[in-house]
C-alpha positions in Angstrom: 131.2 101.6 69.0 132.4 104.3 70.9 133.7 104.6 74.5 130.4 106.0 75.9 128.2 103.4 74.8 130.8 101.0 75.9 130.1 102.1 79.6 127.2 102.5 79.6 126.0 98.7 77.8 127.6 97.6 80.4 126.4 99.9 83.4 123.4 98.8 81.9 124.5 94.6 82.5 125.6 95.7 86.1 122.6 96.9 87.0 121.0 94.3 85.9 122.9 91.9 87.4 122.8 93.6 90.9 119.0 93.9 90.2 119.0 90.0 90.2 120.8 90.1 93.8 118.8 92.4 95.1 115.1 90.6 94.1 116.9 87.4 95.8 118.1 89.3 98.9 115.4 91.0 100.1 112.3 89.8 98.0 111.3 93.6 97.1 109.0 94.1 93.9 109.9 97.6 93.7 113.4 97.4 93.9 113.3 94.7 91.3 111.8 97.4 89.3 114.0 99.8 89.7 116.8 98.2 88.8 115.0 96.8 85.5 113.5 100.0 84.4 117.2 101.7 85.3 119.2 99.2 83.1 117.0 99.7 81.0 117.3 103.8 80.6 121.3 102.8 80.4 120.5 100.6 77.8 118.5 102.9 76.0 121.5 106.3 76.3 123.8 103.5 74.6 121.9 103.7 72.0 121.5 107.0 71.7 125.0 107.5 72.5 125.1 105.9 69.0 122.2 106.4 66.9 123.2 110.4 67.9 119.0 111.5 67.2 118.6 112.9 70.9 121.9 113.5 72.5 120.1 115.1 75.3 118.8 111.5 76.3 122.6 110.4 76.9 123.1 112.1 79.9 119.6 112.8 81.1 118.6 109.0 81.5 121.7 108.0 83.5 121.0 111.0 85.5 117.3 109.8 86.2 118.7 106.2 87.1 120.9 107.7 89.6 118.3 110.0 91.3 116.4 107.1 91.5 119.0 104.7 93.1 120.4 107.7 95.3 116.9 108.3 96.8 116.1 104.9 97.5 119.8 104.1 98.9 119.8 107.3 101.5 116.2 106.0 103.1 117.1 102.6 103.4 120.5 103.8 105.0 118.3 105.6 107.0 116.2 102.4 107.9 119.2 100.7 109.1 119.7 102.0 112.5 116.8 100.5 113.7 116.8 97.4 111.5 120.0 96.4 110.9 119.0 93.4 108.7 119.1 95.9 106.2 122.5 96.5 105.4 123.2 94.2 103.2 120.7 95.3 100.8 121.7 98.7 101.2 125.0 97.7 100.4 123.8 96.1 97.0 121.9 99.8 96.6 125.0 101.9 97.2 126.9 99.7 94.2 124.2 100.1 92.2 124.1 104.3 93.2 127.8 104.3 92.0 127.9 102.4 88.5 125.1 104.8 87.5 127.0 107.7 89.1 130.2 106.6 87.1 127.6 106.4 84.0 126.3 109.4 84.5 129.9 111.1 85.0 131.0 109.3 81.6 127.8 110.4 79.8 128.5 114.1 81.1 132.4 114.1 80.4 132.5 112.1 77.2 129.0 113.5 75.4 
């Protein structure tokens, strides 16, 4: 195994485990789902990462996961100044916005 799939397996458990807290916290479908479908792009760029068949896919998937997380975790940043109920789930959203960052990063620097 290399480094790069090393980081991002376990981006990929992270997310998944953040994914959990987030589906308890705030009882949102669609985050849920976003945090699944991300972990599983990580997932998926660890193997690639490996197998070496697309090594376009390594950096482009974490990339996608991050645009995801970083669109959902500016509007409900946005949301909290009038509901401020929020922030702990948009807390959760920023931590899951940096592992895939720092995924992405990795992906970029060590492809």
């Amino acid at each position: 195994m290399n480094p790069l799939s090393i980081v991002l397996a376990s981006s990929s458990l992270g997310i998944l485990v953040l994914g959990v807290f987030l589906k308890r916290i705030s009882d949102s479908r669609s985050t849920a789902m976003n945090c699944f479908f991300a972990s599983a792009c990580l997932l998926f760029a660890a193997y690639q990462s490996l197998a070496r068949t697309k090594p376009e896919w390594v950096f482009m998937l974490p990339f996608l996961s991050s645009m995801l997380f970083l669109g959902r975790t500016l509007g409900l940043w946005w949301r909290t100044k009038k509901e401020p109920e929020l922030r702990p789930h948009a807390q959760l959203l920023t931590a899951a916005t940096s592992i895939c960052l720092v995924a992405t990063l990795s992906a970029w620097f060590l492809k």
